[in-house]
C-alpha positions as CSV (number, residue, x, y, z in Angstrom):
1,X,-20.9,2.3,-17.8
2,X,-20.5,-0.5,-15.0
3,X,-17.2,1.2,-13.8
4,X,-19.3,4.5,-13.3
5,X,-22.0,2.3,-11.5
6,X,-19.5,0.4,-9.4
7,X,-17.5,3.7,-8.2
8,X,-20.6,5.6,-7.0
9,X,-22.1,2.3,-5.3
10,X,-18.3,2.9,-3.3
11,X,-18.3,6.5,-2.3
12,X,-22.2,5.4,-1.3
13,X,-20.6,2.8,1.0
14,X,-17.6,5.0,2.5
15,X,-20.0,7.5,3.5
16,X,-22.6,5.4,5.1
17,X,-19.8,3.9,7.1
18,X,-20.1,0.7,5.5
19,X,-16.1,-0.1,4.9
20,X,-13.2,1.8,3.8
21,X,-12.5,2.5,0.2
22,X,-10.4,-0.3,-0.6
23,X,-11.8,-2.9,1.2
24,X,-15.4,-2.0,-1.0
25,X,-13.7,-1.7,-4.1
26,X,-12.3,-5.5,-3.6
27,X,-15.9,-7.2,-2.2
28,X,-17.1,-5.5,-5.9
29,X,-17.9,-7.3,-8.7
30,X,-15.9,-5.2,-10.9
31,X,-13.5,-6.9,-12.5
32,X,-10.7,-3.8,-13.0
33,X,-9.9,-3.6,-9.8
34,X,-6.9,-1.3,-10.1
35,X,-9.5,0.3,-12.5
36,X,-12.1,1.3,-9.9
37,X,-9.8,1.8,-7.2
38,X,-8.2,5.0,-9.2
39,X,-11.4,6.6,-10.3
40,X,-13.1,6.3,-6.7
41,X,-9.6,8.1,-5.1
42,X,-9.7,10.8,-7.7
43,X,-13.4,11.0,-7.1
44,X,-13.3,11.3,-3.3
45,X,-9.9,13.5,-3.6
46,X,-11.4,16.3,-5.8
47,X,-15.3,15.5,-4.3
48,X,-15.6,19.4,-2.3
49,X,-14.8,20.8,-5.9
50,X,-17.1,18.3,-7.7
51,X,-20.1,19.2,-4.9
52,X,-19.4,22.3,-5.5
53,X,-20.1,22.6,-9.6
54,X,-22.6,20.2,-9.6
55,X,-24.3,22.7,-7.0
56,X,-23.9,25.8,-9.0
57,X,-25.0,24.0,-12.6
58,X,-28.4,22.8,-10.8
59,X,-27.6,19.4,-12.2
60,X,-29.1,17.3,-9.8
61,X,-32.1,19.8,-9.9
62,X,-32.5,19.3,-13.7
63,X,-31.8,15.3,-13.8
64,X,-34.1,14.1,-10.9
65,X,-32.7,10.6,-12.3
66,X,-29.2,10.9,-11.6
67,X,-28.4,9.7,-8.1
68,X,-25.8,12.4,-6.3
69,X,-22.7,9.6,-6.2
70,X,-23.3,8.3,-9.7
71,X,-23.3,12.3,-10.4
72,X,-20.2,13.3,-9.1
73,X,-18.1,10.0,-10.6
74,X,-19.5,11.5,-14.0
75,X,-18.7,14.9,-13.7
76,X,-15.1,14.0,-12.3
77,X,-14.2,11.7,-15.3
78,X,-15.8,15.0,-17.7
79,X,-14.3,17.6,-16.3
80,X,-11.0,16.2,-14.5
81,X,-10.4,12.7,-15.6
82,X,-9.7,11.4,-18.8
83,X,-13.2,12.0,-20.3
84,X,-16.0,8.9,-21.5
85,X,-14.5,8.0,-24.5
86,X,-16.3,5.0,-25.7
87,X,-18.0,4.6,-21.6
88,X,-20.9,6.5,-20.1
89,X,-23.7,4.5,-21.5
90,X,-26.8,6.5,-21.4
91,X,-25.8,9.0,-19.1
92,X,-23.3,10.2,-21.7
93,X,-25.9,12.3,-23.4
94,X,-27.3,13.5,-20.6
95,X,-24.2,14.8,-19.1
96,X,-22.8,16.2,-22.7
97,X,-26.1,18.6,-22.9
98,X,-24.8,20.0,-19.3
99,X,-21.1,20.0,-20.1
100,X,-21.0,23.5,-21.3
101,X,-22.7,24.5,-18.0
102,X,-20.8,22.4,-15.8
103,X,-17.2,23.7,-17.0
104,X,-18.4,27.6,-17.0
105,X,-19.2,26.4,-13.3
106,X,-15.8,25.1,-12.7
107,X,-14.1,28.1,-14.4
108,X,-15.9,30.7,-12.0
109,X,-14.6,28.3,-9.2
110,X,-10.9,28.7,-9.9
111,X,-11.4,32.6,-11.0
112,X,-13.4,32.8,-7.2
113,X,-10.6,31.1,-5.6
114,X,-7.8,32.6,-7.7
115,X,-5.7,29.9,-9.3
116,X,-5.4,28.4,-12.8
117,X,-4.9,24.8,-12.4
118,X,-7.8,21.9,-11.2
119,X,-5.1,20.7,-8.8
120,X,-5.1,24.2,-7.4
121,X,-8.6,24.2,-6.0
122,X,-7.5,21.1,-3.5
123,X,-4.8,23.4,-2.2
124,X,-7.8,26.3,-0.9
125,X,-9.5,25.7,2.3
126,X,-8.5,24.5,5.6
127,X,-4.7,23.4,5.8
128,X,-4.2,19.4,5.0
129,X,-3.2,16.8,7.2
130,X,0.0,14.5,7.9
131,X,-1.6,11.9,5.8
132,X,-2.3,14.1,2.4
133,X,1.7,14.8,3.4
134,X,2.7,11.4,2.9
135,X,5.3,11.2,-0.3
136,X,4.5,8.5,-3.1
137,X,7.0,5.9,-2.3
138,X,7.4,3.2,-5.4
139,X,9.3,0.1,-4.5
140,X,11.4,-1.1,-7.9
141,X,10.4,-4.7,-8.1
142,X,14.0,-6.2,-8.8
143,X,12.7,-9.7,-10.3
144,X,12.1,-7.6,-13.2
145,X,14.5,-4.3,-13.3
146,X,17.0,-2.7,-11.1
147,X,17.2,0.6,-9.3
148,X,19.4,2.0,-11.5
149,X,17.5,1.5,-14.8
150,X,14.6,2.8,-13.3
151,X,16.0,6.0,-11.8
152,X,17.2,6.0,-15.7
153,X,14.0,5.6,-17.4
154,X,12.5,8.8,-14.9
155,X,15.1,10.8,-15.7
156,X,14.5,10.4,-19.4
157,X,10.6,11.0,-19.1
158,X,11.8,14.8,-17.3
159,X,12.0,13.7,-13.7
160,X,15.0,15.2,-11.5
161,X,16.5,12.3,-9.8
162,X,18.0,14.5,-6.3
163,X,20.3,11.4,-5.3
164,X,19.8,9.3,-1.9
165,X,18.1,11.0,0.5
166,X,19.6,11.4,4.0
167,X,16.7,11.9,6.5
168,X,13.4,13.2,6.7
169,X,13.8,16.6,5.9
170,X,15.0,16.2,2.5
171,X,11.7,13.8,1.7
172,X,9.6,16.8,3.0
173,X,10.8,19.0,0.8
174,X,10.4,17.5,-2.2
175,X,8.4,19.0,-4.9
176,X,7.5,18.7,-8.7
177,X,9.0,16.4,-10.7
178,X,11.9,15.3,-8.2
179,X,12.1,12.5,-6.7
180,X,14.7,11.0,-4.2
181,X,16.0,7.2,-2.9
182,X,15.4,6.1,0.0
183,X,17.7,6.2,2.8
184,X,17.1,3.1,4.3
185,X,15.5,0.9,1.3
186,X,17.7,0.6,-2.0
187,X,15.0,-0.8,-4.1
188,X,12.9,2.7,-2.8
189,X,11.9,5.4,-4.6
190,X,10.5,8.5,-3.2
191,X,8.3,11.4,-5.2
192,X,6.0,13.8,-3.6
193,X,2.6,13.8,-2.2
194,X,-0.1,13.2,-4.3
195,X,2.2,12.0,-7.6
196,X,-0.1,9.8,-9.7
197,X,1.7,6.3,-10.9
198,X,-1.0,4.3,-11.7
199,X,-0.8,4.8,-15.8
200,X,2.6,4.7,-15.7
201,X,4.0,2.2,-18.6
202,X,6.7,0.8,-16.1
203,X,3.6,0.0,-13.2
204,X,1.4,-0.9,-16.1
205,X,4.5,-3.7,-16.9
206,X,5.1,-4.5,-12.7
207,X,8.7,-2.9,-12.7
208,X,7.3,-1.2,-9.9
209,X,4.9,-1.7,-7.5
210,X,3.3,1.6,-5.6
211,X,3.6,0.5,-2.1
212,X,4.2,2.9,1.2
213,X,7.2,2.2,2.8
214,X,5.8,1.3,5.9
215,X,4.4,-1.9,4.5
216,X,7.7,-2.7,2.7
217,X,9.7,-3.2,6.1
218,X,8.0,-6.7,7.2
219,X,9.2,-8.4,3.9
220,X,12.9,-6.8,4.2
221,X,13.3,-7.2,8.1
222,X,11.7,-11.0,7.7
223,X,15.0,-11.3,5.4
224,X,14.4,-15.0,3.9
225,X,18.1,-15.4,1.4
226,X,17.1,-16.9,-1.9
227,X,16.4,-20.8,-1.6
228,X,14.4,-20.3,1.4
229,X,10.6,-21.6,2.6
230,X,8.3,-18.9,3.5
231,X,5.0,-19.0,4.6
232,X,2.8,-15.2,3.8
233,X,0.1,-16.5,6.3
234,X,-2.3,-13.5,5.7
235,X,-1.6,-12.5,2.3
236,X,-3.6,-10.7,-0.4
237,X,-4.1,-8.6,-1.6
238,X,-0.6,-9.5,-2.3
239,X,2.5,-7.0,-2.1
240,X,4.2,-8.0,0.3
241,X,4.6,-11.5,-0.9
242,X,5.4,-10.1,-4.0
243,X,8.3,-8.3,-2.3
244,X,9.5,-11.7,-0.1
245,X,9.5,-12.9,-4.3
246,X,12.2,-10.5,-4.8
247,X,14.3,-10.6,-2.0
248,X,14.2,-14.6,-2.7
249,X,15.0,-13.9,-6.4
250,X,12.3,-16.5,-6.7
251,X,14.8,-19.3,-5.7
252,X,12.7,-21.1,-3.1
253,X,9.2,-21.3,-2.0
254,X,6.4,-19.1,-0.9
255,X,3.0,-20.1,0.7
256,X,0.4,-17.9,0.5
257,X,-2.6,-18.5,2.3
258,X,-6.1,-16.2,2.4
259,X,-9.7,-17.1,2.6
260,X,-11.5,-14.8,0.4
261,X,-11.6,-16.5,-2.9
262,X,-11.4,-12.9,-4.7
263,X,-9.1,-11.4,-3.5
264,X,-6.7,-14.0,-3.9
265,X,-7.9,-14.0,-7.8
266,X,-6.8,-10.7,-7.5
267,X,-3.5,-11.5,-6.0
268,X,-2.9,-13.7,-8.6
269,X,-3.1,-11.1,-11.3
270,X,-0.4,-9.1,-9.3
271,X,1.9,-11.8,-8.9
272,X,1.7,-13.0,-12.4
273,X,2.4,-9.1,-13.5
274,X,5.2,-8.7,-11.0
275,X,7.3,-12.3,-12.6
276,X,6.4,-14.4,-9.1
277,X,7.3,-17.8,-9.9
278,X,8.3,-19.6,-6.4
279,X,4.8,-18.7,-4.8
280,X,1.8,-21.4,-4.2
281,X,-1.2,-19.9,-3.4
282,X,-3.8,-21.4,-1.3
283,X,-7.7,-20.6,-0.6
284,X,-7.6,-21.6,3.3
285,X,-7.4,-20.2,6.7
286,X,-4.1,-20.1,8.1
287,X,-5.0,-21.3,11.6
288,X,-6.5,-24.8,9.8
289,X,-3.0,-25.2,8.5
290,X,-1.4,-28.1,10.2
291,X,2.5,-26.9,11.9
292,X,3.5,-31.0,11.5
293,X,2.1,-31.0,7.6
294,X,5.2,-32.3,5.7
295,X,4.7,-29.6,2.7
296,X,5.5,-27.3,4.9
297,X,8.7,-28.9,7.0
298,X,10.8,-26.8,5.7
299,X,9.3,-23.2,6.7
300,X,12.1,-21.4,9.2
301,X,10.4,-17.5,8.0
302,X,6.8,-16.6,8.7
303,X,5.2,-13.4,7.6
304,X,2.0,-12.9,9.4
305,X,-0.2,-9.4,8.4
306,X,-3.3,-10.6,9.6
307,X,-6.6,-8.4,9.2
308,X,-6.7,-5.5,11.6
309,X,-8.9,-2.3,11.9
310,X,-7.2,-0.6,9.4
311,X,-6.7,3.0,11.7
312,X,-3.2,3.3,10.4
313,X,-4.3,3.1,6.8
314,X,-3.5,6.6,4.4
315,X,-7.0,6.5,2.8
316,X,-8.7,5.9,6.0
317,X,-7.2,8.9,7.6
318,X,-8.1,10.8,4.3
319,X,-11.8,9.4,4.0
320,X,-12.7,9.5,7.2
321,X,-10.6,11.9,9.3
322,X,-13.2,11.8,12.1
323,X,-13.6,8.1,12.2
324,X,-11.3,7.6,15.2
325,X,-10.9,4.7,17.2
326,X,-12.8,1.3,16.7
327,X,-15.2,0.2,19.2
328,X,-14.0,-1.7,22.2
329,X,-15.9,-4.9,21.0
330,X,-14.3,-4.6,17.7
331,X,-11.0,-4.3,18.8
332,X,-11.5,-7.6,21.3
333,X,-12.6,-9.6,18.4
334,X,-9.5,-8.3,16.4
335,X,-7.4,-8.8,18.6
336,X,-8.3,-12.5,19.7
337,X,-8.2,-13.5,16.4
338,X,-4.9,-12.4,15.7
339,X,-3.4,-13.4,19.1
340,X,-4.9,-16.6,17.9
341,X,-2.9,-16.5,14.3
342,X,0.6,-15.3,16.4
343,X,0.5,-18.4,18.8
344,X,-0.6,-20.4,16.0
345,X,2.5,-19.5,13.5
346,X,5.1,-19.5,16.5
347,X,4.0,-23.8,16.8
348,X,5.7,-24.5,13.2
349,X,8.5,-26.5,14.2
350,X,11.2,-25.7,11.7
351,X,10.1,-21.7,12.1
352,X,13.2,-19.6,13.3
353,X,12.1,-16.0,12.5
354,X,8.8,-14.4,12.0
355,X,7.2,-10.7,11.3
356,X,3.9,-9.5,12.9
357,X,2.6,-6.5,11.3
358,X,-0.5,-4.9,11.2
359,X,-1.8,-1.6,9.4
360,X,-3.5,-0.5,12.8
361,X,-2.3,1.9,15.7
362,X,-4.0,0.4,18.6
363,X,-2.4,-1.3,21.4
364,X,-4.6,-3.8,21.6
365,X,-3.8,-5.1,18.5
366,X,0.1,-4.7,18.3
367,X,1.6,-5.0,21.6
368,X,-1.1,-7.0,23.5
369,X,-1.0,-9.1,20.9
370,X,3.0,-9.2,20.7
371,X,3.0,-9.7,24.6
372,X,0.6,-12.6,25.2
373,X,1.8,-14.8,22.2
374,X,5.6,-14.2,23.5
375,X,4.2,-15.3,27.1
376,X,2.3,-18.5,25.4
377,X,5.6,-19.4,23.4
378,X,7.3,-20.0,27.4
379,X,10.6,-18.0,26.4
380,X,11.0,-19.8,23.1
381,X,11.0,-17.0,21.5
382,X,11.9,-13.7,22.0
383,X,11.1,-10.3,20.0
384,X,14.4,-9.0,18.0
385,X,16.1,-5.6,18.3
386,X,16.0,-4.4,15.0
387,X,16.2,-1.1,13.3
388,X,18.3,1.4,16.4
389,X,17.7,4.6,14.4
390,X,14.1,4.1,13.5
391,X,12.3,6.9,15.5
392,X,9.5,5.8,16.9
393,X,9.3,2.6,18.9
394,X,6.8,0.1,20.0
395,X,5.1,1.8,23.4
396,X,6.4,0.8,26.5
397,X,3.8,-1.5,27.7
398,X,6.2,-4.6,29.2
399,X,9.8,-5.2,29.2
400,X,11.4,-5.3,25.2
401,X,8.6,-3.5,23.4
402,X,11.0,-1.1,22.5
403,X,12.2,-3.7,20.2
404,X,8.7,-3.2,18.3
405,X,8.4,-0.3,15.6
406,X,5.7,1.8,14.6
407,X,5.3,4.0,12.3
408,X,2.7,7.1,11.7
409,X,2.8,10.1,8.8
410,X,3.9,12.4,11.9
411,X,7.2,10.8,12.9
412,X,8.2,8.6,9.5
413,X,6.2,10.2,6.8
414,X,4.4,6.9,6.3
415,X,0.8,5.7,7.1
416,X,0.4,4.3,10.6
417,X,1.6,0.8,10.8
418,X,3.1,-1.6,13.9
419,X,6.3,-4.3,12.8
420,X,7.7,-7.0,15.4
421,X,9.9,-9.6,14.6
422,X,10.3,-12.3,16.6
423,X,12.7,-14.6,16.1
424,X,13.7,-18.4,18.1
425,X,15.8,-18.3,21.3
426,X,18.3,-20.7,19.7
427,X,19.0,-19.6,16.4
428,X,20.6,-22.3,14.4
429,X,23.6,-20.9,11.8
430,X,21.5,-21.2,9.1
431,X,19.3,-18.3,9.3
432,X,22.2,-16.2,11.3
433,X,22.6,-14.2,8.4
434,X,19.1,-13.0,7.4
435,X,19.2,-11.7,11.3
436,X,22.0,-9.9,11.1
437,X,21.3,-8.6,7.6
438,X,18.1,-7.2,9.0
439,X,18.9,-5.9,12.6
440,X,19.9,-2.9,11.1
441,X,19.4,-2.7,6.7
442,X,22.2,-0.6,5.2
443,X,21.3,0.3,1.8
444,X,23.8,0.0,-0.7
445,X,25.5,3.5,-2.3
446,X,22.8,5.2,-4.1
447,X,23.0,5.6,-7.8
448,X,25.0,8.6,-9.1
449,X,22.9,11.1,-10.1
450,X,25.7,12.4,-12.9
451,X,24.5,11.5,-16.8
452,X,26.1,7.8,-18.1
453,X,24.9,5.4,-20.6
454,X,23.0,2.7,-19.3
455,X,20.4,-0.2,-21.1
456,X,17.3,1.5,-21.2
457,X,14.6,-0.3,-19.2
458,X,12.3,-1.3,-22.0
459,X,8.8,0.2,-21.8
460,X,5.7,-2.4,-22.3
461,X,5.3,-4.2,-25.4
462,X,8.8,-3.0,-26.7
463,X,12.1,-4.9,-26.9
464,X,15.1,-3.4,-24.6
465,X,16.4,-0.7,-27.0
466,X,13.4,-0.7,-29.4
């Protein structure tokens, strides 16, 4: 029943402006996160076909009790989720004596629009956006599996691994059960729009972490090689640091530092799932953390994703299409704070190469922000060319932006996100590899797609072979 309660009390708050989806669903006081976050998407994703039933059935007009969100998360998890089971309290009854009702409702819907399937009816109506466009990328978390076994255990459950994929093109048209590797990431796996992960036994285990590939780029272009100190200065709710985890093989050490107490319980449960070992967590606020403390005298890698508006998030261009640009005011406070937490990171002493990231499009917060902490550092540092073929570049606001990269589901098929990496004027030999490494990544050969024998990843709870 509380996941029902919790779920409307989020559509309640999308619509009434309040936040976006995911940020509600973590300041809740559900405790399945993961949980809540799944039933509200479905909810909201399927929520003109769910208006419209509920409409026809008079079920609101027959229940004056039942509050219109609280409705619609019930009739979703009837009709197109996985049903109550043992949940739905004391509205299971009600909604039971209107289920016959309800479902003739939904049948007339899909004979009225023409088409057999519930997935259908989101196809009918006005064309969708880039961001509904945007495949399913799944990064294979290699502190627990590899690639290859995972491409492995797909192609057993039916999928059609199609090889590595060479541009955009071939991402755009994939369909069904097919799914593709990245060109640029190896640990990258690419299915199409809308492909639904969340109960898969291999996620369930943390062999893979669902993840858009736009936010997997700061933790591979950061580059830390295994054995080195990292500092994640912004960091729940937690993938990214997962991903530094891997890429250090969990030889070395991560901070993590966040203020909000749950979220970082939250983090915690994602690391432990996903085998982190080499990360220390730490409720504080980065720019209280002292650059001359000696825990930290070893930190030459920086990853700082500080909060942002968020107009480059996937289910903020899907909630709230018309939303558009934050206010002015907003965007000055946003953008002082995390000028603030650049100029603060670039003091470390021992700090040789750093990512800035943000989930947001605006100038303000990317290259303003970029371009004042490079002018406070006095030419110690200086942003990094990285990436040459990524298509779209930082905007050309002062001399080296074009160093920057953004990203947007128009021009690289991933939500709308902002990378820099900045890295010390004189780089000492030590970290001359990670640089080079990331300048421009060059994933390894993608896995054969002809049939071999191979150790089957073992599914939760089982043994490997078992």
């Amino acid at each position: 029943m509380a996941v029902y309660s919790a779920a409307a009390a989020v559509l309640a708050g999308v619509e009434s402006r309040q936040g976006s989806l995911k940020g509600l669903v973590y300041a809740s006081n559900f405790q399945n996160v993961k949980q809540l976050y799944a039933l509200v998407c479905e909810t909201q994703r399927y929520s003109a076909v769910l208006d419209a039933v509920i409409a026809n059935a008079g079920l609101l007009r027959a229940e004056k009790k039942l509050r219109p969100h609280l409705a619609k998360v019930l009739v979703y998890d009837l009709l197109l989720g996985k049903g109550f089971g043992g949940r739905g309290g004391r509205w299971k009854p009600l909604l039971e004596r209107h289920q016959a009702r309800l479902k003739a409702e939904l049948a007339r819907l899909k004979v009225r629009q023409g088409v057999s399937r519930n997935e259908d009816l989101l196809a009918v109506g006005p064309k969708p956006g880039p961001a509904s466009q945007v495949p399913r990328f799944v990064r294979v978390n290699t502190l627990k599996t590899c690639t290859e076994d995972a491409i492995d255990y797909f192609k057993r459950q039916g999928f059609s691994y199609q090889g590595q994929a060479s541009g955009l093109e071939d991402i755009r048209a994939l369909k069904g059960k097919c799914f593709l590797l990245d060109p640029l990431l190896p640990e990258l796996l690419v299915f199409p729009a809308q492909t639904d992960l969340h109960d898969h036994p291999l996620y369930q285990a943390g062999h893979l972490i669902l993840q858009d590939k736009a936010s997997c780029l700061p933790a591979a272009l950061l580059a830390p090689p295994p054995g080195s100190h990292v500092m994640d200065a912004c960091a729940a709710p937690g993938n990214k640091t997962s991903h530094l985890a891997a890429l250090l093989k969990n030889q070395g050490k991560i901070f993590a530092f966040d203020q909000d107490a749950k979220r970082l319980a939250s983090m915690a449960t994602l690391l432990a799932r996903a085998g982190v070992s080499c990360c220390e967590l730490a409720e504080q606020d980065f720019l209280a953390v002292s650059p001359l403390d000696q825990r930290y005298c070893q930190v030459q890698y920086i990853l700082l994703d500080p909060s942002c508006s968020g107009s480059g998030m996937l289910s903020r261009q899907l909630e709230e299409p018309e939303a558009g640009t934050p206010s002015p005011e907003r965007l000055r406070a946003l953008a002082a704070f995390q000028q603030r937490a650049l100029s603060h990171a670039l003091t470390f002493p021992t700090l040789q190469r750093l990512v800035y990231s943000t989930c947001s499009v605006c100038q303000e917060e990317n290259e303003d922000v970029v371009q004042a902490a490079l002018q406070q550092s006095s030419g110690a540092f200086r942003l990094a060319p990285i990436l040459p073929s990524w298509p779209h570049r930082g905007l050309g606001t002062f001399p080296g932006a074009e160093h920057c990269l953004r990203a947007s589901p128009e021009t690289t098929l991933t939500g709308g996100f902002f990378i820099a990496v900045l890295e010390r004027v004189e780089v000492p030999s030590s970290v001359s590899q990670a640089k080079a490494a990331a300048s421009e990544l060059t994933p390894s050969p993608a896995p054969k797609r002809k049939k071999r024998r191979r150790k089957a990843v073992a599914a939760p709870g089982t043994q490997p072979g078992k």
